[in-house]
One Martini backbone bead per residue (centre of mass of N, CA, C, O) as a GRO file, in nm:
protein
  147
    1UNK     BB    1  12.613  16.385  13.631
    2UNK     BB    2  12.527  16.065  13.799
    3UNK     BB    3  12.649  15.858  14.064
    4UNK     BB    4  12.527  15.521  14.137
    5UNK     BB    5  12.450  15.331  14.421
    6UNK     BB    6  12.466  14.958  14.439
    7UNK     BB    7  12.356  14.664  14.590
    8UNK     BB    8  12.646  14.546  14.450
    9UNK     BB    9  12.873  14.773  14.470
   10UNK     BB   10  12.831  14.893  14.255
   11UNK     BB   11  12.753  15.118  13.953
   12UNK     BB   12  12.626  15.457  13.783
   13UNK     BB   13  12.638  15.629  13.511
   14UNK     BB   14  12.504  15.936  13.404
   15UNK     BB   15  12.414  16.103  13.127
   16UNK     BB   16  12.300  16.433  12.974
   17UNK     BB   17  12.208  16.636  12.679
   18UNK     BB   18  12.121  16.799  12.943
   19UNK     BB   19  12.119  16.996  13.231
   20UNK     BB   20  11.797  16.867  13.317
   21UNK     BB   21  11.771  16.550  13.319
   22UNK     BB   22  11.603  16.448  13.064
   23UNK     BB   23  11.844  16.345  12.872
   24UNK     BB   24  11.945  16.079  12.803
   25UNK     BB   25  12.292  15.969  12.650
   26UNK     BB   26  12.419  15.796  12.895
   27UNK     BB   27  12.525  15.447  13.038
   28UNK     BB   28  12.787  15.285  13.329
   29UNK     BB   29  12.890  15.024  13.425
   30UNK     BB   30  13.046  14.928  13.737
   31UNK     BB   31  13.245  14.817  13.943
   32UNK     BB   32  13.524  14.823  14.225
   33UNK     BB   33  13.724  14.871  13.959
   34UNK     BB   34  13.634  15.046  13.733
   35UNK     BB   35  13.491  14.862  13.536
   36UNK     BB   36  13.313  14.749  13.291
   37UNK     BB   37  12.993  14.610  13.473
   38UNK     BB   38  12.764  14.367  13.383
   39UNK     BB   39  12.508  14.133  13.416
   40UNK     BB   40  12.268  14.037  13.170
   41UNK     BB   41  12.360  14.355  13.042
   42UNK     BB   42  12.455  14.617  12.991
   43UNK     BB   43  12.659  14.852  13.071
   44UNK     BB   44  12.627  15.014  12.802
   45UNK     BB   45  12.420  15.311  12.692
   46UNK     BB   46  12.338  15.477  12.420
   47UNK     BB   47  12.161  15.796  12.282
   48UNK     BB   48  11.971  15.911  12.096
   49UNK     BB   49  11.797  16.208  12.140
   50UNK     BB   50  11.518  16.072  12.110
   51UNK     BB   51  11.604  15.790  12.294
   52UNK     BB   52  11.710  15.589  12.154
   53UNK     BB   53  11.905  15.334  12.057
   54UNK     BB   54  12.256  15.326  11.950
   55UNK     BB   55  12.402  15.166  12.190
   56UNK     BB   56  12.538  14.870  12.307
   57UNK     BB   57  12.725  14.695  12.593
   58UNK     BB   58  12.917  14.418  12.708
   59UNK     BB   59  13.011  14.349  13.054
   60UNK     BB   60  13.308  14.159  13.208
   61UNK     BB   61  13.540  14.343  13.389
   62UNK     BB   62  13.650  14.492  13.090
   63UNK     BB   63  13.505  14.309  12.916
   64UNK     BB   64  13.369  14.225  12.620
   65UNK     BB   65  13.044  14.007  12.670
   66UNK     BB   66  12.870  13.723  12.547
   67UNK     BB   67  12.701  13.404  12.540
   68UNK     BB   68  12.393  13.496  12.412
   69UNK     BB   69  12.485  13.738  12.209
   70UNK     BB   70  12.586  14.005  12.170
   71UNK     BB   71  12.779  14.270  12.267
   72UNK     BB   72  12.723  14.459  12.016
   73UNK     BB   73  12.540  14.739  11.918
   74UNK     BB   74  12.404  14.900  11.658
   75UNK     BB   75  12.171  15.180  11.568
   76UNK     BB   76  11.938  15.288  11.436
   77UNK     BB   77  11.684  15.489  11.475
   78UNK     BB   78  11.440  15.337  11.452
   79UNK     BB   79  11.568  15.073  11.607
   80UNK     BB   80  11.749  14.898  11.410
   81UNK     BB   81  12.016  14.716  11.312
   82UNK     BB   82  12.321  14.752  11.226
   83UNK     BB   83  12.551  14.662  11.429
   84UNK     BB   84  12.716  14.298  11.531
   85UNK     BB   85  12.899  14.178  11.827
   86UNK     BB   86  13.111  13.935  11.916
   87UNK     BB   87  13.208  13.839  12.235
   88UNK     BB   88  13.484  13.693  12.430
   89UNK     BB   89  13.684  13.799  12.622
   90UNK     BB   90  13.747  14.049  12.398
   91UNK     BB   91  13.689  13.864  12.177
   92UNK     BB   92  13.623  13.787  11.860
   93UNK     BB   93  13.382  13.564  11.863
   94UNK     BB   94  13.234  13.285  11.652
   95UNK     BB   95  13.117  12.944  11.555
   96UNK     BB   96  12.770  13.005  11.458
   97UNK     BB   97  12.896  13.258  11.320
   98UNK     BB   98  12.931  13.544  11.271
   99UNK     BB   99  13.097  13.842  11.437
  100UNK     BB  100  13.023  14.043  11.203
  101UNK     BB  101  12.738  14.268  11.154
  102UNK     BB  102  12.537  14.418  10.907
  103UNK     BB  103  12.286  14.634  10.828
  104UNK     BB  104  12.062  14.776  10.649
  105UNK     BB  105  11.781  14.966  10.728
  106UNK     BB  106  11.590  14.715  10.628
  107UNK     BB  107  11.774  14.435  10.773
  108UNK     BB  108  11.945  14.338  10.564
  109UNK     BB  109  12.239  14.221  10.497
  110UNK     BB  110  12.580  14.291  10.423
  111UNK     BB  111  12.803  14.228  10.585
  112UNK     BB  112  13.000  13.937  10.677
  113UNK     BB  113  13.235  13.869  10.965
  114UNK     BB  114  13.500  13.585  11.054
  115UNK     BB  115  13.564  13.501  11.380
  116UNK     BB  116  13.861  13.338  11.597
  117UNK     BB  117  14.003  13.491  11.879
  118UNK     BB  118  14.045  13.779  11.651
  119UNK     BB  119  14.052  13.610  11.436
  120UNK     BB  120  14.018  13.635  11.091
  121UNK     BB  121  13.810  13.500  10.825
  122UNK     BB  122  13.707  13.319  10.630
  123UNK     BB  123  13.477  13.143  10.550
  124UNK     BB  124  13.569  12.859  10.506
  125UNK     BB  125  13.800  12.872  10.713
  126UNK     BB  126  13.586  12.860  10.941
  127UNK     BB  127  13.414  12.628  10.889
  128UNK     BB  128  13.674  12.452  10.972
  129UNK     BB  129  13.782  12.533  11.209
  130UNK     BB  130  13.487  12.519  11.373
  131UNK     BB  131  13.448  12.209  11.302
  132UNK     BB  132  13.714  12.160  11.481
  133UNK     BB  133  13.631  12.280  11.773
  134UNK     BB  134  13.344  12.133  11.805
  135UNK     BB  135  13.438  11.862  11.805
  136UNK     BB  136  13.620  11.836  12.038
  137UNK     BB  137  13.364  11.920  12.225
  138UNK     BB  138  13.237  11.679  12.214
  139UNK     BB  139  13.437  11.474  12.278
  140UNK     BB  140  13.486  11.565  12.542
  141UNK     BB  141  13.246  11.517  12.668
  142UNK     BB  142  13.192  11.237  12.620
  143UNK     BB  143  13.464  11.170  12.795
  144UNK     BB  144  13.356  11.257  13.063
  145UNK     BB  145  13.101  11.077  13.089
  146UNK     BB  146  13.290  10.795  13.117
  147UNK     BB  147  13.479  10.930  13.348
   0.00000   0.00000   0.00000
């Protein structure tokens, strides 16, 4: 293992499958309070012995986060999707559609699962849910506009 001081304060460590430091595990970073911890990029990021990514997590502060795309990922060995994970500070969140996603190895959807808060929901209980949490937040916007 090996942990390198980065320009921004934080750091990094490196795991690797076998002791000549030839073949990345894992990489891991972390702020100055050692959460896991990076700006724009994964975290975390797991690797199959291929040298593929397995999975990556992105982290803000401690928590997994990520406000343009998933903030988890997991792959199959091909390098394709199999599961996406979204969260907004530690919570399974999405507005805009599913927040946990499977996929078969093929790339088709498998399974979506409907989260808002950490809260699961139907299919049908979300697209309300969210329908009523969207309009709030544009008629705020509006109404900021005016004021």
């Amino acid at each position: 293992m090996k942990k390198i001081k980065l320009e921004t304060g934080c750091y990094k460590k490196i795991h690797y499958w076998d002791n000549k430091e030839t073949k990345i595990e894992r990489e891991q970073y972390y702020n100055s309070k050692d959460e896991y911890h990076r700006k724009y990029a994964p975290a975390r990021i797991f690797y199959h012995r291929s040298g593929e990514i397995d999975r990556e997590r992105y982290y803000i502060n401690g928590k997994c986060h990520r406000l343009n795309g998933p903030a988890a990922i997991w792959y199959y060995e091909s390098g394709k999707i199999e599961i996406e994970n979204y969260y907004i500070k530690g919570k399974r969140h999405r507005l805009n559609g599913p927040a946990r996603i499977w996929y078969f190895k093929s790339g088709e959807t498998d399974k979506e699962y409907y989260y808002i808060n950490d809260i699961e929901y139907s299919k049908e209980d979300w697209i309300v849910k969210s329908n009523k949490i969207m309009n709030i937040d544009r008629n705020l916007k509006l109404l900021s506009k005016v004021y």
